[in-house]
Residue frames as qw, qx, qy, qz and C-alpha x, y, z in Angstrom:
[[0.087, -0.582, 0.639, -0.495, -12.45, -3.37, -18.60],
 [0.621, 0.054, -0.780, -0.058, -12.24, -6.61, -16.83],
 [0.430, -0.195, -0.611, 0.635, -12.07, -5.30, -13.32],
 [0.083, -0.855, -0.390, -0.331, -14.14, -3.42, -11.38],
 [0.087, -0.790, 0.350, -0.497, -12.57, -0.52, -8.83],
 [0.928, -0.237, 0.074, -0.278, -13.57, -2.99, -6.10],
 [0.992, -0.033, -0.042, 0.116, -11.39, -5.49, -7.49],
 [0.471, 0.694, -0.132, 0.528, -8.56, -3.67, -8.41],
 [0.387, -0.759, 0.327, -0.409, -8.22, -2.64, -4.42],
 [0.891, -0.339, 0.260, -0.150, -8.20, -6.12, -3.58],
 [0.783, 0.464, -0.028, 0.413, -5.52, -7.20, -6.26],
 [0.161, 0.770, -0.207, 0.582, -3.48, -3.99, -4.74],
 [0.629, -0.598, 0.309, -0.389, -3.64, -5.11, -1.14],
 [0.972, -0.122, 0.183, -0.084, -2.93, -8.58, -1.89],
 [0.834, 0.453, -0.134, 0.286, -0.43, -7.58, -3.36],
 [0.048, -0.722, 0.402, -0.561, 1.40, -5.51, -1.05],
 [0.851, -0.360, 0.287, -0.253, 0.31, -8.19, 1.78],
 [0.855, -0.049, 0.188, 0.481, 3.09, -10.61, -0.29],
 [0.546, 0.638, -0.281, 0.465, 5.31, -8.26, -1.57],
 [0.431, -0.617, 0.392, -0.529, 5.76, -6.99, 2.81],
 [0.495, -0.145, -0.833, 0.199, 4.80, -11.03, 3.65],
 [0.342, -0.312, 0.217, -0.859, 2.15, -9.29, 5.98],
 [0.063, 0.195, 0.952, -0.229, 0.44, -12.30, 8.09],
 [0.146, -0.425, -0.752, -0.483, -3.21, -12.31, 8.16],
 [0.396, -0.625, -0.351, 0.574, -3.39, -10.70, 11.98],
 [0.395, -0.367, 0.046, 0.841, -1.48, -7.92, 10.37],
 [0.152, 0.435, 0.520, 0.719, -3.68, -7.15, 7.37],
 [0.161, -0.819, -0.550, 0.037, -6.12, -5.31, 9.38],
 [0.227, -0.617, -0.088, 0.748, -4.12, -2.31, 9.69],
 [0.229, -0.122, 0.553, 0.792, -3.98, -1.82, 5.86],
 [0.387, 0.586, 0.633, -0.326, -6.83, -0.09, 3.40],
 [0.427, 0.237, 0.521, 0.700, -7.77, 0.65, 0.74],
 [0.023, -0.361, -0.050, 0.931, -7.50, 4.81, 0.38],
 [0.669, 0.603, -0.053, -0.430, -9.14, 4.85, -3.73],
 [0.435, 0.060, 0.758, 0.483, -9.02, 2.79, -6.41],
 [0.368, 0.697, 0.002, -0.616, -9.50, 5.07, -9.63],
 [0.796, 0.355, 0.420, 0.252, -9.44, 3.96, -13.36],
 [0.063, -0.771, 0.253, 0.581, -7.08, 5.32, -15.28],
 [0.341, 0.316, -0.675, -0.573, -7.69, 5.54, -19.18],
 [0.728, 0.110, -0.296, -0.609, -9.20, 2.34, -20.24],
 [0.904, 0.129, -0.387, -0.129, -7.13, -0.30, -19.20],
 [0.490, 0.003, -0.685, 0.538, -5.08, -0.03, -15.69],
 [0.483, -0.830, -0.164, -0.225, -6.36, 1.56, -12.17],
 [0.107, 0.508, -0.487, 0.703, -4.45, 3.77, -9.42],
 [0.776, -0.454, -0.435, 0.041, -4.91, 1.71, -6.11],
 [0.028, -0.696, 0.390, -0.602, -4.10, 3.92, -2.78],
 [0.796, -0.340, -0.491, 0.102, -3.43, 1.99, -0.20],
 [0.338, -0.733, 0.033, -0.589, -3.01, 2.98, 3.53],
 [0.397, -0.128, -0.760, 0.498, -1.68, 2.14, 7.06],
 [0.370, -0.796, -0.381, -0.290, -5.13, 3.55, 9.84],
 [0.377, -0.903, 0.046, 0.201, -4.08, 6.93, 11.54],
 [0.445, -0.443, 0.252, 0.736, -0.76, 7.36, 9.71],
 [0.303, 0.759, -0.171, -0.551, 0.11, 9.89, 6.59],
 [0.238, -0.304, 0.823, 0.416, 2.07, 7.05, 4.14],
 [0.584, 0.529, -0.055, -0.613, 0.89, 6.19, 0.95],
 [0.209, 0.071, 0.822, 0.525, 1.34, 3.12, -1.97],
 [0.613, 0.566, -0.043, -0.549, 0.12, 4.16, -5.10],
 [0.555, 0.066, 0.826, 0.077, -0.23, 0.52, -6.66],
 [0.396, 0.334, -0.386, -0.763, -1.05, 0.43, -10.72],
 [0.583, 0.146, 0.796, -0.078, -3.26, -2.59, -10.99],
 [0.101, 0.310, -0.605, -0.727, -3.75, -3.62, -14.71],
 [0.687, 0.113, -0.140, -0.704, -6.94, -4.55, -16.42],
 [0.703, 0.237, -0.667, -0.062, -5.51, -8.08, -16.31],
 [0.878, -0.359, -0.317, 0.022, -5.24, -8.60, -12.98],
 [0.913, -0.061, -0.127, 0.382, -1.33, -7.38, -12.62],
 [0.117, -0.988, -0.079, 0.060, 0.10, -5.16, -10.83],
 [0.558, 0.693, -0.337, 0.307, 2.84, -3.07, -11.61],
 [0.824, -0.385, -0.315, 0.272, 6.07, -3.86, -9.18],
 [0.332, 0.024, -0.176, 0.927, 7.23, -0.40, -8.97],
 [0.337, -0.784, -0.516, -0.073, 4.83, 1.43, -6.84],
 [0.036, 0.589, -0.174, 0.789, 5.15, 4.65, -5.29],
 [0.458, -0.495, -0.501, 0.542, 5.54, 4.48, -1.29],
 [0.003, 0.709, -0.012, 0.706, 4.65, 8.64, -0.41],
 [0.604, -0.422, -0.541, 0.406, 5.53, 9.82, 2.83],
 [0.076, -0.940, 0.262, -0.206, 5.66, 13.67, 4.89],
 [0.801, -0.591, 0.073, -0.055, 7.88, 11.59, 7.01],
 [0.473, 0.546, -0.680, 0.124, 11.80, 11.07, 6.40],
 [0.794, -0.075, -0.550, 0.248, 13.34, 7.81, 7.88],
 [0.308, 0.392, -0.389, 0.775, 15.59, 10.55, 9.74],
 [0.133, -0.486, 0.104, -0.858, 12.95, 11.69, 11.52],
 [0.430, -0.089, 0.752, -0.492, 11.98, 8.45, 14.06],
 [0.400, -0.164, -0.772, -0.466, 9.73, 6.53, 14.21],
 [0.070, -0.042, -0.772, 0.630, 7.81, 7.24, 17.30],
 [0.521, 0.258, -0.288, -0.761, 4.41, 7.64, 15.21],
 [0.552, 0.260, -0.751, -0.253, 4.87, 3.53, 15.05],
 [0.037, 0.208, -0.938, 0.274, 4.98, 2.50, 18.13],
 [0.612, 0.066, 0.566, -0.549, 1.12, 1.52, 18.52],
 [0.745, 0.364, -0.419, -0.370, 1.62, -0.62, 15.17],
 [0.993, -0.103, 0.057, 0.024, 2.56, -4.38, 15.11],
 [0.385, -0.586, 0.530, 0.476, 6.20, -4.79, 14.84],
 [0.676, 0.222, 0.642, 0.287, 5.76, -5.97, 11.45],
 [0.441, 0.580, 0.610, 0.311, 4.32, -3.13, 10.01],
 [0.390, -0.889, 0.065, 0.231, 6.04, -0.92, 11.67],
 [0.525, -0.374, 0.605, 0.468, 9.23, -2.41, 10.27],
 [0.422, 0.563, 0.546, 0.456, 7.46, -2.15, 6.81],
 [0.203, 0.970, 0.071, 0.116, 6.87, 1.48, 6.78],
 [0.577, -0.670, 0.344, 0.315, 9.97, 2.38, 8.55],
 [0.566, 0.156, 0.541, 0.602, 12.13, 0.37, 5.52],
 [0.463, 0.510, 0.570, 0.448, 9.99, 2.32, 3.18],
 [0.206, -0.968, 0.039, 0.138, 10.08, 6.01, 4.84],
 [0.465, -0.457, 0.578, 0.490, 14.71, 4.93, 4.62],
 [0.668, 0.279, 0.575, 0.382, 14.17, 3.96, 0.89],
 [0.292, 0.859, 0.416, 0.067, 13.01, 7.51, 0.08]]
């Protein structure tokens, strides 16, 4: 394996930080939940918004590359507001939000 957990978070964030276009202000809300190896040659990367329930589950590959279909998990439906958001940035607000409607 080429990567250690470690990396494999950081590869998972960074991605999500450009797939979103998340500024650098904005990264601070985001974390990394676990990064677990799976089998020999990719890792499950949870990633996190602090104080909400939402979820990306990010496959990060022994190379370096992550897969671009991730899993967004939410209790939350779009339907159901968004008044849970309002002490986020507007950015990342507007990111979960999208991704709560996609489900």
């Amino acid at each position: 394996m080429l990567l250690t957990s470690t990396d494999a978070g950081q590869i998972a964030l960074e991605f999500l930080m450009a797939e979103w276009n998340i500024s650098e202000d904005d990264r601070e809300w985001f974390f990394i939940v676990n990064s677990r190896l799976i089998g020999e040659i990719w890792y499950v990367v949870e990633l996190a918004v602090a104080g909400l329930p939402d979820r990306w589950f990010i496959q990060v590959y022994d190379n370096g590359e992550c897969d671009t279909n991730y899993t967004f998990i939410s209790p939350i439906c779009g339907s159901e507001g968004c008044i849970d958001l309002i002490h986020l940035s507007y950015i990342v607000a507007e990111v979960i939000v999208s991704e709560r409607n996609a489900r």
